[in-house]
One Martini backbone bead per residue (centre of mass of N, CA, C, O) as a GRO file, in nm:
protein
   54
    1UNK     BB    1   0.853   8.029  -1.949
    2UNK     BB    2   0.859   7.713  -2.045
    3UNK     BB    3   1.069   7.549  -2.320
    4UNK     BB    4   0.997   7.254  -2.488
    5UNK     BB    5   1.160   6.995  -2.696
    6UNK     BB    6   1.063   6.808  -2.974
    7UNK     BB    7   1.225   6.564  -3.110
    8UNK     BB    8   1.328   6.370  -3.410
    9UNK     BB    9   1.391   6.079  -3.584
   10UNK     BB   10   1.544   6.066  -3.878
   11UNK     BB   11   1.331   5.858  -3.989
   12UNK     BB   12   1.154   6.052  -3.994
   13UNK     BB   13   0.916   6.207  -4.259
   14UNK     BB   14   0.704   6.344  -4.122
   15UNK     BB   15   0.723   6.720  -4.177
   16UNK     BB   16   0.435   6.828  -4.090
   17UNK     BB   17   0.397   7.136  -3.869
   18UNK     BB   18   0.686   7.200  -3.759
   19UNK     BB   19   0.892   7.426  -3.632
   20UNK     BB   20   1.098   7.256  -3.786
   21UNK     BB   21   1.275   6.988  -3.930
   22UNK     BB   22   1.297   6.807  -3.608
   23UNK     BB   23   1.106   7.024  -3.433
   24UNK     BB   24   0.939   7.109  -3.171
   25UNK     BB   25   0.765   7.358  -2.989
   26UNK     BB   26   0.689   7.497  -2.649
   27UNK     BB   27   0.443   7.618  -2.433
   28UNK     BB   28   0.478   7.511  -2.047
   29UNK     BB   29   0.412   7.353  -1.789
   30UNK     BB   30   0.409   7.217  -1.507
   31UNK     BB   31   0.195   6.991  -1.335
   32UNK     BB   32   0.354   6.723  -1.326
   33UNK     BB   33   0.645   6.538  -1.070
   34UNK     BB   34   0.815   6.238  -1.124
   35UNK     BB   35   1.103   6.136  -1.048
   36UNK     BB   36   1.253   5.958  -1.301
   37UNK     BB   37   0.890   5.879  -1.462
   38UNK     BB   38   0.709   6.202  -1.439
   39UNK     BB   39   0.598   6.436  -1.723
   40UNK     BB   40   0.342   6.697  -1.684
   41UNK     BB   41   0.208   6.892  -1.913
   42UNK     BB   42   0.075   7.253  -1.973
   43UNK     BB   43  -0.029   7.391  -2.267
   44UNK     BB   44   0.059   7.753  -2.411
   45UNK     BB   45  -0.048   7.733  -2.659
   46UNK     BB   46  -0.212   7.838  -2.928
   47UNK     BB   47  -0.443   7.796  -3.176
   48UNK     BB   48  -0.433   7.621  -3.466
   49UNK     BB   49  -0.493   7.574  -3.761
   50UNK     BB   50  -0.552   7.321  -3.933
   51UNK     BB   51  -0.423   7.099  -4.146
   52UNK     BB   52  -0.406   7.004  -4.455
   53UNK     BB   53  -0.457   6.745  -4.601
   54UNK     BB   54  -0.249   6.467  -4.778
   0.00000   0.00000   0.00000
């Protein structure tokens, strides 16, 4: 199963919920793909209980 990361960008300063200091990961297939272009990602995390607001 393929996992790809989402950086943020040094300015990001909201890091509440992230999987490290800078980086989310995740796992999910891709569902459609023009290179490119577009890629639709299909999300194979299962559900994590919401974050308490701050």
């Amino acid at each position: 199963m393929p996992s790809a990361p989402l950086v943020y960008p040094d300015r990001e300063t909201n890091m509440v919920g992230k999987t490290s200091e800078k980086t989310d990961r995740f796992l999910g297939k891709i569902a459609q793909l023009i290179p490119n272009s577009l890629v639709v990602w299909t999300v194979l995390d299962p559900p994590i209980p919401l974050l308490p607001a701050t």
